[in-house]
N, C-alpha and C positions, 0 to 999 in steps of 0.2 A: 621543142619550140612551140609545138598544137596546144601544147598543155600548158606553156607560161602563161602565152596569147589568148588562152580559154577564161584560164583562172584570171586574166588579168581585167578581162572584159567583163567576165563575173561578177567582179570588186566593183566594176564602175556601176554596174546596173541599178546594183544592191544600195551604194552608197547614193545614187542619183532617185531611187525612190524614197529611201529614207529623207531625203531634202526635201522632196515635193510631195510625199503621199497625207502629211497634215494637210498641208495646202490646199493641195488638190481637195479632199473632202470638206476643208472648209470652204472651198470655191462652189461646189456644187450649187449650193442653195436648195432651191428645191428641182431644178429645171433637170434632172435625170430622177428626182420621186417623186412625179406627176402621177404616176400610175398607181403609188402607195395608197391607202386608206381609203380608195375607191374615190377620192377627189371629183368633182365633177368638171371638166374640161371648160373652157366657152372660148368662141371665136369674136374678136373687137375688131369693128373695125371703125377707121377716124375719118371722117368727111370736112368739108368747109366749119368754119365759125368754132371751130373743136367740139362738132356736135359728134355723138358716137352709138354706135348699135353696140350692143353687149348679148349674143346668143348663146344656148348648148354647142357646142362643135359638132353635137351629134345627131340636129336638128330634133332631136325630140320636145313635145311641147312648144308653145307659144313662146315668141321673143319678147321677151317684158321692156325691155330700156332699146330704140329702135330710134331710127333715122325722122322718122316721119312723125314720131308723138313729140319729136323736138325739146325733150327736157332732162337728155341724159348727153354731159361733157365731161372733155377730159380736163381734171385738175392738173396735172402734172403728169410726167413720165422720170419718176424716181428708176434708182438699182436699187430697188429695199432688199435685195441680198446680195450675197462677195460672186454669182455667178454669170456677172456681168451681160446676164439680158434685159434689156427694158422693159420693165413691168411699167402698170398702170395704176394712178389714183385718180377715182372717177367721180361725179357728183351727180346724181340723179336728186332734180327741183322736181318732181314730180307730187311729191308727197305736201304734207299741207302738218303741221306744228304747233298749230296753238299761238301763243304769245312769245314761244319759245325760240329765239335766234338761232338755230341749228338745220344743219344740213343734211340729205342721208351722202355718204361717204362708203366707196368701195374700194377696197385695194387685190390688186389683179396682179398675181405674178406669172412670169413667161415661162411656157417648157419647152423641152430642147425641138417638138414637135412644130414651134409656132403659135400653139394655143396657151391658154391661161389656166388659173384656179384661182378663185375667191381664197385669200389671206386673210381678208378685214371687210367688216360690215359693221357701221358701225354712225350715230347723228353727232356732229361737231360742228363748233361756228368756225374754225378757222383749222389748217392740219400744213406741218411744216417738217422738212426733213432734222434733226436730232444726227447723233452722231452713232458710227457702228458699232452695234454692241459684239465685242471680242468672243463671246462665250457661248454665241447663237451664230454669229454671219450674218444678222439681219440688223437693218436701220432702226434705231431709236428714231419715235416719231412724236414732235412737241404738237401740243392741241388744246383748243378752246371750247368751251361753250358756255354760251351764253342764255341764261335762263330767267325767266320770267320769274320774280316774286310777289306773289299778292300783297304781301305786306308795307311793300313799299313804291305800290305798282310800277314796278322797272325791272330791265334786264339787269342781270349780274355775271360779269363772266371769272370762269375757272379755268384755271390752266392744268394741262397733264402732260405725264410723260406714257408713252402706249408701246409695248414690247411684242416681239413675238416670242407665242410660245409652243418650242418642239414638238412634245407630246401631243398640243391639238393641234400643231402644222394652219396655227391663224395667230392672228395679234388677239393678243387679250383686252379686258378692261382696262379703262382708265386707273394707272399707277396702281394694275394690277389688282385692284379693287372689285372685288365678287359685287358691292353692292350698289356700284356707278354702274354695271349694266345694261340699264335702263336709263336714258338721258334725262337729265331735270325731275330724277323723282326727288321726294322728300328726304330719301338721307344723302341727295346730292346737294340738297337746298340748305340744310344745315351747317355746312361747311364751310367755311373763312372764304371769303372772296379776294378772287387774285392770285391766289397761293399758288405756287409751284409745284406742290407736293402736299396738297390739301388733305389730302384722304388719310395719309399714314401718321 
């Protein structure tokens, strides 16, 4: 009877990780590989008006985006991954652009410790959540910017789609694009205004 009862509880173990052990790893996200890649941690915290401090957790160096220089908020509190902790996208107005309608833009994801890691950095006029992409755990993120043309002196804006990507454990360029990079340079300026998918 020890040994039916053995083998029968076995069977269920086996068959109940195999149900949930994709899952599971695609649940993670990154909130148990905080520690991977040497990531650097930071502690946020949110006050009145959605203004927000952004520090190291490990208090080294000065806090760049702080309560009191008043120019660092939260855009939103997305899940940009399947491990259902609230991460942050943040906007720091602190920086100055040119003629150029864009914002700096950070995205902050949670670890299972509480603190965060920098995903995304990155200048946009507008950043809106997209849908999950199946093949990462992480949110597709639709995005704007809007840039200054000399030619016809006025803004222009472009639309993207903005992915994460595994290996560098951050979101990449705009529709994955090595040479959007860099916001509003010249081979962003080149390209059909409005597009959805301008670059490829």
């Amino acid at each position: 009877m020890k040994i039916i009862t053995l083998t029968f509880f076995s069977a269920l173990a086996i068959s109940v990780c195999s149900l949930i052990g994709p899952t599971s790893r695609a649940a993670t996200g990154i909130g148990d590989e905080c520690n991977k890649g040497g990531d650097v941690k930071f502690a946020i915290r949110e006050y009145d008006n959605k203004l927000v401090s952004v520090c190291r957790a490990d208090g080294v160096g000065d806090c760049l985006y702080t309560k009191a220089f008043g120019k660092t908020f939260v855009d939103n509190r997305l899940h940009l991954n399947s491990d259902r902790l609230h991460d942050y996208v943040i906007k720091d107005l602190s920086g100055s652009y040119g003629d150029n309608d864009v914002t700096h833009f950070m995205l902050f994801a949670q670890c299972r410790d509480g603190n965060f890691v920098k995903v995304g950095d990155d200048f946009f006029t507008n950043l809106r959540p997209d849908a999950m992409d199946r093949t990462t755990g992480w949110l597709k993120l639709r995005v704007t910017r809007d840039c200054y043309n000399d030619s016809i002196s006025d803004t222009q804006e472009r639309s993207y789609t903005i992915v994460f990507d595994p290996k560098k454990r951050r979101y990449g360029p705009p529709d994955s694009n090595p040479k959007l990079t860099h916001y509003c340079s010249d081979a962003e300026l080149a390209l059909p205004v409005g597009s959805a998918n301008s670059s490829r």
